[in-house]
Every structure is written in structure tokens, then in C-alpha cells.
C-alpha positions as CSV (number, residue, x, y, z in Angstrom):
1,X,0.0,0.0,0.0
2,X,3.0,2.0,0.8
3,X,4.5,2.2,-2.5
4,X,0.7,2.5,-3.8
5,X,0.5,5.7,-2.7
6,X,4.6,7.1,-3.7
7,X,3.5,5.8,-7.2
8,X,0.3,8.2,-6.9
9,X,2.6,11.1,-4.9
10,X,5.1,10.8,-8.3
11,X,1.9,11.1,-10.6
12,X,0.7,14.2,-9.2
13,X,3.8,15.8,-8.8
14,X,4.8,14.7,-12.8
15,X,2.0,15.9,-13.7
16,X,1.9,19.4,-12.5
17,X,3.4,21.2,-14.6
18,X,1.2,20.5,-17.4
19,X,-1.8,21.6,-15.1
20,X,-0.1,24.7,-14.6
21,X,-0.2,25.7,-17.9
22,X,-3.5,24.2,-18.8
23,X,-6.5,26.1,-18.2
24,X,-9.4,23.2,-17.6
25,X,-12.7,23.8,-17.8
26,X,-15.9,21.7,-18.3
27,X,-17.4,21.5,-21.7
28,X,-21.1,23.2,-22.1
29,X,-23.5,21.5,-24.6
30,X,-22.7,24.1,-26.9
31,X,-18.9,22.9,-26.9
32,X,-19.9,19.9,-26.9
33,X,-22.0,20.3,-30.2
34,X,-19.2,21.7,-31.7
35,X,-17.5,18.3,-31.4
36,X,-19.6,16.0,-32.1
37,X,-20.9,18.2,-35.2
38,X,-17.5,18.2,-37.1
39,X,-17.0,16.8,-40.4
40,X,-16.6,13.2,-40.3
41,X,-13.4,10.6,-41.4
42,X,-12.1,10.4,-44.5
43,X,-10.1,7.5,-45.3
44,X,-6.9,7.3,-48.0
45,X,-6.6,3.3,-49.3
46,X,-4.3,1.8,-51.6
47,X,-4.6,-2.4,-52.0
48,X,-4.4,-5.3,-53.5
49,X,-6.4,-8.0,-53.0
50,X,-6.0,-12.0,-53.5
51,X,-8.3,-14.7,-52.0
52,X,-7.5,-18.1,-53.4
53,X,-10.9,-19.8,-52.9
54,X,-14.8,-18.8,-51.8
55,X,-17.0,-21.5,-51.5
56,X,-20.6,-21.0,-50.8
57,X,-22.0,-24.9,-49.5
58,X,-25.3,-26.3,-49.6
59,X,-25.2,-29.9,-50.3
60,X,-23.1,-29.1,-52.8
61,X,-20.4,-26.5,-53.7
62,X,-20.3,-23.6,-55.6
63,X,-16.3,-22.3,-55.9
64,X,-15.0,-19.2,-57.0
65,X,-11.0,-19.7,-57.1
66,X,-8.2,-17.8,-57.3
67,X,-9.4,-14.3,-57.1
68,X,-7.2,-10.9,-57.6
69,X,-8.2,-7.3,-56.8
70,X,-6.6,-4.5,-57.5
71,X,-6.0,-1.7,-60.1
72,X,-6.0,-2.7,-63.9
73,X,-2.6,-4.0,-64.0
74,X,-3.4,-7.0,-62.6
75,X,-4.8,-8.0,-65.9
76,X,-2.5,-8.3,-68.8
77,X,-4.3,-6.6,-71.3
78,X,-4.4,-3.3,-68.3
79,X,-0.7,-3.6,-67.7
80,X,0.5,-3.2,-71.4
81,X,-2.1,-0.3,-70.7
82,X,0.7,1.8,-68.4
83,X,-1.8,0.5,-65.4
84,X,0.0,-0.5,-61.9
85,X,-1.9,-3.7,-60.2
86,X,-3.0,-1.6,-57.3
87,X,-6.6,-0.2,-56.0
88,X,-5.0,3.3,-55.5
89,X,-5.9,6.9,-55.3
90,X,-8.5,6.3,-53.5
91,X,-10.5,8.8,-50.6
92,X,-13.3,7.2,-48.4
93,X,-15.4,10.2,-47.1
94,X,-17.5,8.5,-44.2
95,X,-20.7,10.7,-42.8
96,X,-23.1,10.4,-40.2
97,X,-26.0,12.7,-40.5
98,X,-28.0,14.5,-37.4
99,X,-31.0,12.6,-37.7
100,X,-29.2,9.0,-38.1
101,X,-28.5,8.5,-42.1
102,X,-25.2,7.3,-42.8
103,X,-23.5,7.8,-45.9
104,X,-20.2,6.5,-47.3
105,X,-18.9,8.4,-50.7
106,X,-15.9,7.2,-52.6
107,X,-13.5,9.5,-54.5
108,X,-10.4,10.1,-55.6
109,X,-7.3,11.7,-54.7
110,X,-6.2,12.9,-58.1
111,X,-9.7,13.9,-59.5
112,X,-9.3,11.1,-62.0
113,X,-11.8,7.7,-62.0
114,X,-10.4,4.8,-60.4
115,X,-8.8,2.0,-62.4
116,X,-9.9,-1.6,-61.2
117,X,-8.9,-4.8,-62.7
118,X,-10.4,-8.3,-61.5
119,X,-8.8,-11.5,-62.5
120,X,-10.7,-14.8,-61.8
121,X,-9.3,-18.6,-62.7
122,X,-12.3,-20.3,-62.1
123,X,-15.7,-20.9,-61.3
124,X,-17.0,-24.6,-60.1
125,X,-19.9,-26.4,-59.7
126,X,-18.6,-29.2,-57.0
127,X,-20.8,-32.7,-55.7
128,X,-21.5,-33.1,-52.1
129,X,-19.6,-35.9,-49.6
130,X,-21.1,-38.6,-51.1
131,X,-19.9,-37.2,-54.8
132,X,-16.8,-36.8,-56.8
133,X,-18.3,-34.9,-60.3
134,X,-17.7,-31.3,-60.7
135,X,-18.2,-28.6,-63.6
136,X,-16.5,-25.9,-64.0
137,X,-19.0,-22.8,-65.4
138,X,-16.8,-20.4,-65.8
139,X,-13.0,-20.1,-66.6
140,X,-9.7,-17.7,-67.4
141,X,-12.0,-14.2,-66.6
142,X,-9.8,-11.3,-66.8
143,X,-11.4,-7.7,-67.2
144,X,-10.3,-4.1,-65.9
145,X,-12.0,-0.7,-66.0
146,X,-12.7,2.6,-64.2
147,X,-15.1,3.2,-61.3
148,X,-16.4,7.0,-61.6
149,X,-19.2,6.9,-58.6
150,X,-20.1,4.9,-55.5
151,X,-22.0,6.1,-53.1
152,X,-23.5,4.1,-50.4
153,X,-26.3,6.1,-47.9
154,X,-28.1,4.1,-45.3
155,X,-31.7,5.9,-44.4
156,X,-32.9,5.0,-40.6
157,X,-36.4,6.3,-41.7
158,X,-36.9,3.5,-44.3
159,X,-33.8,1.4,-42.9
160,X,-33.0,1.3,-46.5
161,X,-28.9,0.5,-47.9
162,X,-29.2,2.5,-51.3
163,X,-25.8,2.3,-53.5
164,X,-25.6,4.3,-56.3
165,X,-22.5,3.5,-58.9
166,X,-21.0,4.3,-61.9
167,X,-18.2,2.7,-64.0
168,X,-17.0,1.1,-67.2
169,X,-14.9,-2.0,-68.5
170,X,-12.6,-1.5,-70.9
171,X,-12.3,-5.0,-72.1
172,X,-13.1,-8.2,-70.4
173,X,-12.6,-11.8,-71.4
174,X,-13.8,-14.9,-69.9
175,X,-14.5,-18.8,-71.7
176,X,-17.7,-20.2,-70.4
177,X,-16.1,-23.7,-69.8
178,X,-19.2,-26.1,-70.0
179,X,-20.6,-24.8,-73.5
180,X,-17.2,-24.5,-75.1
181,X,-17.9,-20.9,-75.7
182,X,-15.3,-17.4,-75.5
183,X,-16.2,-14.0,-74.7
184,X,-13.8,-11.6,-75.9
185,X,-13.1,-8.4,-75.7
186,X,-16.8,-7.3,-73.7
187,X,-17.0,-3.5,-73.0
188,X,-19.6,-2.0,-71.1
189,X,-19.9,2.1,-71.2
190,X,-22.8,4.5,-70.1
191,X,-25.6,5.0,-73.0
192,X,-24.6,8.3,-74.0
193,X,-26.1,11.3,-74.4
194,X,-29.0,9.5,-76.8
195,X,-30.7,8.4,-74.5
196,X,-33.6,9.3,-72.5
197,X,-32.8,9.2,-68.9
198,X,-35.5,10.6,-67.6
199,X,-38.3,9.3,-69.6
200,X,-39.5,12.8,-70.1
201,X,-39.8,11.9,-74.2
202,X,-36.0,13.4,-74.8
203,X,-32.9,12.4,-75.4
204,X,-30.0,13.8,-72.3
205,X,-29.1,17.4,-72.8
206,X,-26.7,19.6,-70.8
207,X,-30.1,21.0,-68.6
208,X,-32.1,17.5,-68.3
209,X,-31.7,17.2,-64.5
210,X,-35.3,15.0,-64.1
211,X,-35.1,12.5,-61.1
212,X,-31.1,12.7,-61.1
213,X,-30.9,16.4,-59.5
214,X,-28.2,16.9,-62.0
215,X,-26.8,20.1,-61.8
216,X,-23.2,20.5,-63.4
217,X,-21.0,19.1,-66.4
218,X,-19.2,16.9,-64.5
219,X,-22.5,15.3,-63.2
220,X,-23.8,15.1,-66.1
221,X,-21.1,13.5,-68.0
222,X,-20.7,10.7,-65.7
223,X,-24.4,9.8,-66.0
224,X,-23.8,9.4,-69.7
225,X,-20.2,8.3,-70.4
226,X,-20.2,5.7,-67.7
227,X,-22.8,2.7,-66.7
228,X,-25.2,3.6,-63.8
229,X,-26.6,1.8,-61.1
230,X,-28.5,2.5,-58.7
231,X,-30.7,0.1,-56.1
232,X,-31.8,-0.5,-52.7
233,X,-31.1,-3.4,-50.3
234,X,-33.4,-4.0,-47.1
235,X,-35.1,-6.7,-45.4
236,X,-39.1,-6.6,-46.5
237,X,-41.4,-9.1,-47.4
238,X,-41.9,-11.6,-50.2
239,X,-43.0,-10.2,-54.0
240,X,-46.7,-10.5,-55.3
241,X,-48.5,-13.8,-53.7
242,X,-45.6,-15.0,-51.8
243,X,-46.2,-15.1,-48.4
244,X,-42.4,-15.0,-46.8
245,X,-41.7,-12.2,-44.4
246,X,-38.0,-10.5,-43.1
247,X,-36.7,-11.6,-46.5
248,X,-33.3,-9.8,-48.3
249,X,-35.1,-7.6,-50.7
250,X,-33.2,-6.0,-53.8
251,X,-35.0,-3.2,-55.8
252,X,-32.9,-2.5,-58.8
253,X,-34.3,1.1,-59.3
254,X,-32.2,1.6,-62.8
255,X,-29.4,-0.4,-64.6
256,X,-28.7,2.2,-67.5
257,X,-25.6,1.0,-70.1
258,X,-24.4,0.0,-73.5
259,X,-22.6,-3.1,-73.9
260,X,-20.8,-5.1,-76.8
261,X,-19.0,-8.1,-77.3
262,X,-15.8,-8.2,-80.0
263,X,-15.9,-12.1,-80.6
264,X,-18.1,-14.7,-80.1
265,X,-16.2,-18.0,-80.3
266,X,-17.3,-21.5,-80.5
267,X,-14.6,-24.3,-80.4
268,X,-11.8,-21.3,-80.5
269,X,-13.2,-19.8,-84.1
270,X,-15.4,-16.4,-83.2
271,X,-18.6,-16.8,-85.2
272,X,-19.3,-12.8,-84.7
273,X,-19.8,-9.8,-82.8
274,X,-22.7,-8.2,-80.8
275,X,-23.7,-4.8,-79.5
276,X,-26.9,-3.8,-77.2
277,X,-27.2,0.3,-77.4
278,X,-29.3,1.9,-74.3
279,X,-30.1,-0.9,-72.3
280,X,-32.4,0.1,-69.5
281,X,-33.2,-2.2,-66.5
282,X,-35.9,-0.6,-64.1
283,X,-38.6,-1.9,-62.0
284,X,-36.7,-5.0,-60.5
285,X,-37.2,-6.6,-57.5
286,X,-35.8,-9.4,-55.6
287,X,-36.5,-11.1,-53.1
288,X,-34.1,-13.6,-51.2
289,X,-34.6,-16.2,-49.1
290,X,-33.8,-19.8,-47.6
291,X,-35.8,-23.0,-48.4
């Protein structure tokens, strides 16, 4: 007990000095809201990422192995591009709201979109314990690409998750294994500025705002030069007669893109090409649950 109470003797005498000099004084709720009111965190992340097997089981397996992450020059095709192979230049800006809404915005640090690339070596279909067959679906996927948007808000009124992206890919290549059948060279962009957003009955223009609140250049452009998405994730109930309750619902509220594929092959010989121009998905629903 003793050398308790030297310890707390050499403690107060340490820190007196620093009292001295320190005027302390109790925080009013006015302080106080000056605090807890500040901006909130931003976050600066560079990465790469690798997992060498997911596996979601039921009875039996479905794989997804050998999985990379990063910027675009993890794919050949990105490297040759002058891409590095990290998810750089990126700037988290996290945000919680007075009335509860959280919202999570991604940018970037140098004002340019981010590069992504995503390799994948396979995708199985694997038997149970009391099997040994497997099929692999999907093989050799490589694609890269730039991410302009993602914002992800959650609203405590509605307890609604609502992300809201936007992005491209540059090229992309995969061989569906099972069918014998290559897709090379897939690009996905936004559907340009002839297309009708809105659905007011015309085509984008620098001062359609509509449902978007779109305000400025840069907006706009993003809405048309990249692919948009935008949807909402929340537990609700089944769709139309179903009668499940506290299922994963998923309301795609607009999928809006152009998308083409340079060569179609069958057996390794490409038997054509194929383009989609203003491909709209609205009015989607999902609903998710166990059986």
C-alpha cells in the first residue's frame, strides 16, 4: 500500500506542470456540439487483393478460385495499358447525419476515376460428400475498367442500404467452360447522351436534370459516359403472392448502359460480334430467401 501511494505522490507531482499551464474547464452542450458536429473521417486506401478460394456450400459446392483485386494491371491486357496492379488513389469520405442517415462516398485523390482490374481462374460447380463430379462454369476471366461513382447512404427512416455506382470496362474476357464458348473483348460504357434518362420523351441534354438532380458538367457526364446503377437493399417481405416475411429484398431502381462483345467463339473460331445500345433495367425486384 506504501508504494501505492509514492507511485500516486510521483503522478501528481509529474503531472503538474502540465496543469499549470493548462487552463481546464468543463465542456457546455454548446462545446460539446461543436465536437460532435464536425465533419466526419475520411479514409486514404491503396490495395491489392487476393483470395485463393470462396466457396458458398449447400449440399453441394459452388467455388470461385483464385481471385485478384486491384487496379488494372493485374490484368495483362491493363498492364500493357501503363496501369500499376493496385486499388490506388482512393478517398473514403464516411458521414453520419444529425437525424441518423449514414453515408459512405468514394473518391479520388487525383480527380481522375479509379482503375480496377479483376482476375478470376475459375468458377466450379462441386458434388457433395457422397460425390466426386464437378463442372467448372466459368474459366480464365480477366477484365479491368474505371469506377467514376459509389456512393452508399443508409436511411434509418426506411432502414433502406441505397448504392448508387458508376463505372466502365474497358475489355473483359472470360470462356464459359461447360458450353465450349469465349467472350472476348466485352466492353460496357454509359448509354450516351441519346438516351432518355428521364423518360420525359427526350434524349439527355446539358439542362435534363429529371429524377437525377443533376446540376453540373461533370455530373452530367458521368451519368452518360459511364454505366449507372442504382438500387436499394433491405429486409421486407416476399413479391406479389408470396407469403415470406423478413426476406433480403433488392429493388434494382435503374441499370442504365451500352454493352458489346468483339468475338463470339465457338470451339476457338469467333462466329461474330454483338452490340446492345441503351439498355435500361428498371422496375426490378428481388427477393431472397432460404428454403
Amino acid at each position: 500500500m506504501k508504494g501505492l501511494k509514492k507511485i500516486a505522490l510521483a503522478t501528481a507531482i509529474a503531472a503538474a506542470p502540465f496543469a499549470a499551464n493548462a487552463e481546464l474547464q468543463a465542456m457546455n452542450d454548446g462545446a460539446m456540439g461543436n465536437v460532435t458536429g464536425q465533419a466526419g473521417v475520411t479514409i486514404e486506401l491503396e490495395t491489392k487483393v487476393s483470395i485463393g478460394q470462396f466457396k458458398y456450400t449447400d449440399e453441394g459446392s459452388f467455388a470461385v478460385n483464385d481471385i485478384v483485386l486491384g487496379g488494372a494491371g493485374v490484368t495483362a491486357e491493363g498492364a500493357t495499358a501503363g496501369y500499376n496492379d493496385l486499388l490506388d488513389q482512393l478517398k473514403i469520405d464516411i458521414d453520419v447525419a444529425d437525424d441518423g442517415d449514414a453515408t459512405i462516398a468514394v473518391h479520388t485523390l487525383d480527380g481522375n476515376p479509379i482503375d480496377w482490374g479483376m482476375t478470376v481462374g475459375s468458377m466450379e460447380l462441386q458434388a457433395g460428400a457422397t460425390g466426386t463430379d464437378s463442372t467448372t462454369l466459368i474459366s480464365n476471366m480477366s477484365g479491368y475498367g474505371n469506377l467514376a461513382q459509389l456512393d452508399i447512404s443508409v436511411d434509418t427512416a426506411t432502414d433502406h442500404l441505397n448504392i448508387a455506382a458508376a463505372f466502365d470496362v474497358t475489355d473483359m474476357d472470360f470462356d464459359v467452360e461447360f458450353l465450349g464458348v469465349g467472350i472476348r473483348d466485352m466492353v460496357i460504357t454509359g448509354a450516351g447522351k441519346n438516351f432518355d434518362y428521364d423518360g420525359d420523351g427526350s434524349v439527355f441534354s446539358a439542362d435534363a436534370d429529371g429524377e437525377f438532380g443533376l446540376t453540373d458538367p461533370q455530373k452530367l457526364g458521368v451519368l452518360s459516359a459511364y454505366a449507372n446503377v442504382n438500387l436499394d437493399v433491405y429486409k421486407g417481405a416476399g413479391l406479389g403472392a408470396s407469403t415470406a416475411t423478413g426476406v433480403l429484398r433488392v429493388d434494382v431502381n435503374n441499370v442504365y448502359m451500352d454493352m458489346s462483345v468483339g468475338a463470339i467463339e465457338i470451339g476457338g473460331t469467333s462466329i461474330g460480334s454483338v452490340a446492345m445500345d441503351n439498355v435500361a433495367i428498371t422496375n426490378t425486384k428481388l427477393a431472397v430467401y432460404g428454403h
